[in-house]
N, C-alpha and C positions, 0 to 999 in steps of 0.2 A: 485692156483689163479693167474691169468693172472697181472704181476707187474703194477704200477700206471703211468703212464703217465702222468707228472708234467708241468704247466704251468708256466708264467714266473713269476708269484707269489705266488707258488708252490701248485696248484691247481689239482687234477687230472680228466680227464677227464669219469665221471659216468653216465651222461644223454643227450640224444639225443630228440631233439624236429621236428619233422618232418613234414610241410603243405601238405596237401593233395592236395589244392586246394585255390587260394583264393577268391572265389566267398562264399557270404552268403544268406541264406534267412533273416536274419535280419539286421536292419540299424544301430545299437547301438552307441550313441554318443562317446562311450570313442575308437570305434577300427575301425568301418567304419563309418561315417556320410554319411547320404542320399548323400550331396555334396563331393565328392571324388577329388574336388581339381582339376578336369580334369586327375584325373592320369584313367589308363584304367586298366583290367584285364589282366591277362595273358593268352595269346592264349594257345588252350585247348590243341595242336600239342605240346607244350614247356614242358608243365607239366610231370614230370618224370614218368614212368611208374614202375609197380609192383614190374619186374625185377629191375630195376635198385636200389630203395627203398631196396630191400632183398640185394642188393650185396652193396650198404649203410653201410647198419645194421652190413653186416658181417665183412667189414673192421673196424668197430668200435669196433665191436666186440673185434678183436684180439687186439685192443689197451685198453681193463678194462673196454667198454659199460656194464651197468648194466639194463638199463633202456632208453625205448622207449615210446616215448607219440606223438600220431597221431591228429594234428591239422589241423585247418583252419587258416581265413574259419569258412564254415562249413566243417568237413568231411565229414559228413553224403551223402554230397553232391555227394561225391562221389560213381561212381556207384561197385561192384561187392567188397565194404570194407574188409567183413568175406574172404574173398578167398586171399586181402592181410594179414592179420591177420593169417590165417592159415597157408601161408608159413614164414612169419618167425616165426612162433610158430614151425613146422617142421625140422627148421632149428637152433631156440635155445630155448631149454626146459628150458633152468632157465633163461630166460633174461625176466624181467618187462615188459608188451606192455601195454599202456593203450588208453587211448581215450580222448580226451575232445570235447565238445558238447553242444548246446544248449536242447537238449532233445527233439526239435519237431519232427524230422522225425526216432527216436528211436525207437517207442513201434512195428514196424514191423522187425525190424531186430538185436533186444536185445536180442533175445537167439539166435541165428546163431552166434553172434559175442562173446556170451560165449563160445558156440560149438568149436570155431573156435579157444579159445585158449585166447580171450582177458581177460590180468588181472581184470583192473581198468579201471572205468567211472569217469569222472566230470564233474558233467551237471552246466553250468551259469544258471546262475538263479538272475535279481537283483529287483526283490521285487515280492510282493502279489497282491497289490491294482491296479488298469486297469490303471490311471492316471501317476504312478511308472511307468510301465511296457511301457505307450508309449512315456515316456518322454525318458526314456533309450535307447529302443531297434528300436525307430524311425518306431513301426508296433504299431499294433490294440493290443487287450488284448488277451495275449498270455498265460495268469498262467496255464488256464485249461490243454491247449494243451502241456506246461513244463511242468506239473504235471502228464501230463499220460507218460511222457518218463522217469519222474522220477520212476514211480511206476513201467513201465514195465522195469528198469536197477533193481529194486530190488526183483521183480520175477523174474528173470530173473540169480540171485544171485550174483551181482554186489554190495556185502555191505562188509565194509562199503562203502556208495557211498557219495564219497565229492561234495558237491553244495556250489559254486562259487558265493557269489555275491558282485561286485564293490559297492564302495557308493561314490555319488556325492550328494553334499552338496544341499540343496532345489531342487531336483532332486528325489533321492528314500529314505533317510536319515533317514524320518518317516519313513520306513519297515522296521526299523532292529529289534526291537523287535520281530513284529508280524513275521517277516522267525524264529528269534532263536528259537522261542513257537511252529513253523510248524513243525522244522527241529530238534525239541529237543527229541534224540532218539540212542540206541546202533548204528543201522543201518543206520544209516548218520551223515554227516562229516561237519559242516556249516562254509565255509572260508569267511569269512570278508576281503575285499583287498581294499586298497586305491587308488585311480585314481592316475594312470599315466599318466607322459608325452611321452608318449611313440610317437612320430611322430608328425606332427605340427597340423594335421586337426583337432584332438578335443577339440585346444582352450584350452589346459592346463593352470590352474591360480591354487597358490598356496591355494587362499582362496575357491576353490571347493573341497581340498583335506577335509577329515574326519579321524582324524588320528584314528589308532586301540588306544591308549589308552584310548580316550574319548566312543570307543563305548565300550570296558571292563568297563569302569568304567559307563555307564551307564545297560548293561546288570548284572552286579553285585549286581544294583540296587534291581533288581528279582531273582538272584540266587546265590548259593556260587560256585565258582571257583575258582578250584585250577588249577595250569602250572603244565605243561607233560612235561617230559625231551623230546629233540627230540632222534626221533626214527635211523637215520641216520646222518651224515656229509652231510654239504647242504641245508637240508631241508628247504623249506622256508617260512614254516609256524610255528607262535609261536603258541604253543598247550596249552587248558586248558581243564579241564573235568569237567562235574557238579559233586559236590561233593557225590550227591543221586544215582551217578552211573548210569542217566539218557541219557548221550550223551557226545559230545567231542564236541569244537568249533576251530577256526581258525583263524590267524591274519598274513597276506602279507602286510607287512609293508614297501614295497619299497623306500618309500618317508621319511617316520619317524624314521625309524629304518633298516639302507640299509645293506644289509647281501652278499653283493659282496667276503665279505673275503673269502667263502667257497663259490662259485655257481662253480657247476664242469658241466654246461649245453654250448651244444653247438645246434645252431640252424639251419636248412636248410629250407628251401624257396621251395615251390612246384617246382619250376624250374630249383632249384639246386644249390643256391648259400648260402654258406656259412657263418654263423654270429655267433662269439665268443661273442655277450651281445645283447641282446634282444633291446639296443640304438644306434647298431652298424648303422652308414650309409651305410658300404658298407664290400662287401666277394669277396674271390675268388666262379668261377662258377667248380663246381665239375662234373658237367657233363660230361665233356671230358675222365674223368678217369671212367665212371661208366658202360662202355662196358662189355661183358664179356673176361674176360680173362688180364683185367685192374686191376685186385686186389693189385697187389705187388706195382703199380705205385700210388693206391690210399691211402692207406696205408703210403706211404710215403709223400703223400698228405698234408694229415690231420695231419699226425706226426710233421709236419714241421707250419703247422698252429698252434697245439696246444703248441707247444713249444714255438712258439712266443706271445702268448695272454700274454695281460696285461692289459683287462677292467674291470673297476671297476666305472661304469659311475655313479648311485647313491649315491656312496661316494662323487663323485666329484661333484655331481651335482650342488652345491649352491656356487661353485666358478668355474668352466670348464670355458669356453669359450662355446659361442654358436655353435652348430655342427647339419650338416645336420642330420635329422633321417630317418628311412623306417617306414612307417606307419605299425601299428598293424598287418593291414589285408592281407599286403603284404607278410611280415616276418612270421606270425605262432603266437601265443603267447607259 
C-alpha cells in the first residue's frame, strides 16, 4: 500500500474530484442560476484533455489516490466519456472512478460507461413534483426524463446507485418524503444534502438551509431508522438504514454538521486549476506540469500543495471573515 500523504492537519490525501467541463444543460438555483453573474464559460480549447486527465490521475496515483469522481457541469456533456473512463480503468484496476450527473442524457451511454470500467453513478435528483423541479433546476419538468437515467444507471448495474437531492426551504422541502417512498429500495442510495454557500450567485441565507436533523426526524415519522457506521475515513455522508432491511438513506450535512476534520478530497477544475476545499477562491493552475513526460515535476506539484493545505472552511464558517468563492459550476462539485 502506497504510504499517506498527510496534510497540514494531518489529513491524507484519498480523493480526486475532477470537472469535465463546466457548461450544464440545467439552471439549478443552488450551482449555476440562469443569471451567472456575467462570469462566462470556459473556452472549449482550455479544457483539459483526456491525456492530460489519465496523466492527473497517475501522479495522484503514486501519492495514496483511491478514488476518482468525474464531474461538472454536466459530464455527460462531454463528448467520447466511456473512452476516458476506459483509459484510466486500463491504467488502474483498483482505483474507484465514478460519475456524478444529472441522469438526462444517461440512458444512451449507461452501459458503455459500465463497459468501460466505470465504478459508481450519482444521479441529482431534487424532487418529484413539476413545481419542485422548475423552481430548482431553473428548466421545464424534468422527473420523467431523470427517471429514465435513473432506471437505465440501474440496468445498466450501477447499484447501489446514490441519488442526490439538495433541499431548499419553500423550494423542494415538501418532496422529501414523497423521493424517500420512490427511492426506498436495496438498489439505491437517497442523500439528503443541505444548501450550500458555496459561491455568491445563489443568494445563500442561513434560513433557506433545512438542516438533516429536522428531515430524520421527520422521515422517522414513517419509518424506523437506524445509523450505519461509516464505511470509510472521510466519508461524508451520515448513514442510516430502514430497519425492515428495505433501503439505506443519506445526510451531507455541511452547514449543520461540518466534517472538515477528515475531507482527504482534492479538487481540479476542467482547466486545471487546483482547490484544496470545495470554498477555496483560488489554486495553482496544473496545466504546465501535465505534458507528457511532466510526471516527476507533477508529482512534486501536488506533493507540495498537499502538504501545505489547511482548509477547513465549514468549521469556520460562522466566525471566517468574508472571502471570495468560485462558484459551483466553475469548480466541479
Amino acid at each position: 500500500m502506497i504510504p499517506s500523504m498527510l496534510d497540514g492537519r494531518g489529513r491524507p490525501l484519498r480523493d480526486v474530484r475532477i470537472s469535465l467541463t463546466d457548461h450544464c444543460n440545467l439552471r439549478c438555483t443552488y450551482c449555476m442560476p440562469k443569471d451567472r453573474g456575467g462570469l462566462s464559460f470556459f473556452p472549449s480549447l482550455e479544457v483539459l484533455s483526456f491525456d492530460e486527465i489519465v496523466r492527473l490521475v497517475a501522479a495522484l496515483s503514486a501519492l495514496g489516490l483511491r478514488k476518482v469522481k468525474l464531474t461538472g457541469g454536466e459530464p455527460l456533456l462531454r463528448p467520447q466519456l466511456p473512452e476516458l473512463v476506459s483509459l484510466l480503468r486500463g491504467s488502474h484496476r483498483d482505483l474507484e472512478i465514478n460519475l456524478t450527473t444529472n441522469g438526462i442524457l444517461l440512458p444512451p451511454v449507461a452501459s458503455a460507461l459500465r463497459a468501460a470500467g466505470l465504478t459508481r453513478i450519482t444521479i441529482s435528483l431534487d424532487g418529484l413534483r413539476p413545481q419542485s423541479l422548475q423552481a430548482m433546476s431553473g428548466r421545464g419538468d424534468l422527473a420523467t426524463r431523470a427517471l429514465d437515467g435513473i432506471e437505465a444507471a440501474l440496468v445498466a448495474g450501477f447499484t447501489p446507485l446514490k441519488i442526490n437531492m439538495v433541499v431548499m426551504r419553500g423550494l423542494n422541502d415538501g418532496d422529501v418524503e414523497d423521493m424517500a417512498a420512490r427511492f426506498r429500495s436495496p438498489n439505491t442510495i437517497l442523500r439528503f444534502i443541505e444548501f450550500m454557500d458555496v459561491g455568491t450567485l445563489n443568494r445563500w441565507r442561513p434560513t433557506d438551509v433545512v438542516p438533516s436533523a429536522e428531515i430524520l426526524s421527520r422521515l422517522r415519522q414513517r419509518a424506523d431508522l437506524l445509523p450505519v457506521d461509516p464505511s470509510h475515513p472521510g466519508e461524508t455522508a451520515k448513514r442510516y438504514r430502514y430497519a425492515d432491511g428495505s433501503g439505506e438513506i443519506g445526510f451531507i450535512s455541511s452547514v449543520t454538521e461540518p466534517f472538515c476534520g477528515d475531507c482527504n478530497r482534492l479538487r481540479v477544475t476542467a482547466t486545471g486549476t487546483a482547490h484544496t476545499c470545495l470554498f477555496s477562491p483560488a489554486g495553482p493552475n496544473l496545466r504546465p506540469y501535465l505534458g507528457q513526460g511532466d510526471g516527476e515535476r507533477l508529482v512534486e506539484v501536488l506533493t507540495s500543495l498537499w502538504r501545505e493545505r489547511r482548509d477547513q472552511y465549514s468549521v469556520e464558517r460562522s466566525h471566517a471573515p468574508a472571502r471570495r468563492k468560485l462558484e459551483m459550476f466553475s469548480m466541479g462539485g
